[in-house]
N, C-alpha and C positions, 0 to 999 in steps of 0.2 A: 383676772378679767376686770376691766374697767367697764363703767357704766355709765352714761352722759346724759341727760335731756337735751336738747335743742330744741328749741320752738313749737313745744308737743311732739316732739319725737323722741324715742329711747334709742340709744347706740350703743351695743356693745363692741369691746375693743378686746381680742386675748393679747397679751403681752409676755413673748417668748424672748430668748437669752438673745437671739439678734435679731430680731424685728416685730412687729406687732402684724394682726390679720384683723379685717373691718371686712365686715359682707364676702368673708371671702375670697379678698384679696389679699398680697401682702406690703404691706410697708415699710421703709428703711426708720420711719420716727412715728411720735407720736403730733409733732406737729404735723404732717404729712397727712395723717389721719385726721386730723383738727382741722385744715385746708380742706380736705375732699368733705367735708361734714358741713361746713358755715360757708363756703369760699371766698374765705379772706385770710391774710396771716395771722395763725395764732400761736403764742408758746403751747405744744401739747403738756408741758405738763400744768400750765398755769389752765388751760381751757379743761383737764380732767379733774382738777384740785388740785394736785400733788403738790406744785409747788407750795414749800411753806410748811409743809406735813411733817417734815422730819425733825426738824425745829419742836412742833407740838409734840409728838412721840418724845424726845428726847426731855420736854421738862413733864411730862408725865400726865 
C-alpha cells in the first residue's frame, strides 16, 4: 500500500503483481493513478517516492 498527500488530501494506492487499485478502481500504472489524482502527467513512481529508493536501500 502506498500513501500520497496531495493538496491536503491522503491517497491510498494498493499495489498488486499486475495493476494497482485507487478508490476502487483499477489501473494498468502508477502513473495512471498519479494522472487521475493531480491531472497532469506524472512519473507514478516519482510522484509516490519511489523513484530513487532503491539506490538508498541498497547503500544502507
Amino acid at each position: 500500500m502506498l500513501i500520497r498527500e496531495w493538496r491536503g488530501v491522503r491517497h491510498r494506492v494498493v499495489v498488486l503483481d499486475n495493476d494497482v487499485t485507487y478508490r476502487g478502481r483499477r489501473y494498468k500504472s502508477l502513473s495512471e493513478v498519479a494522472r487521475a489524482i493531480t491531472g497532469t502527467r506524472w512519473s507514478g513512481p516519482l510522484f509516490f517516492g519511489l523513484k530513487g529508493r532503491a539506490k538508498e536501500v541498497a547503500r544502507g
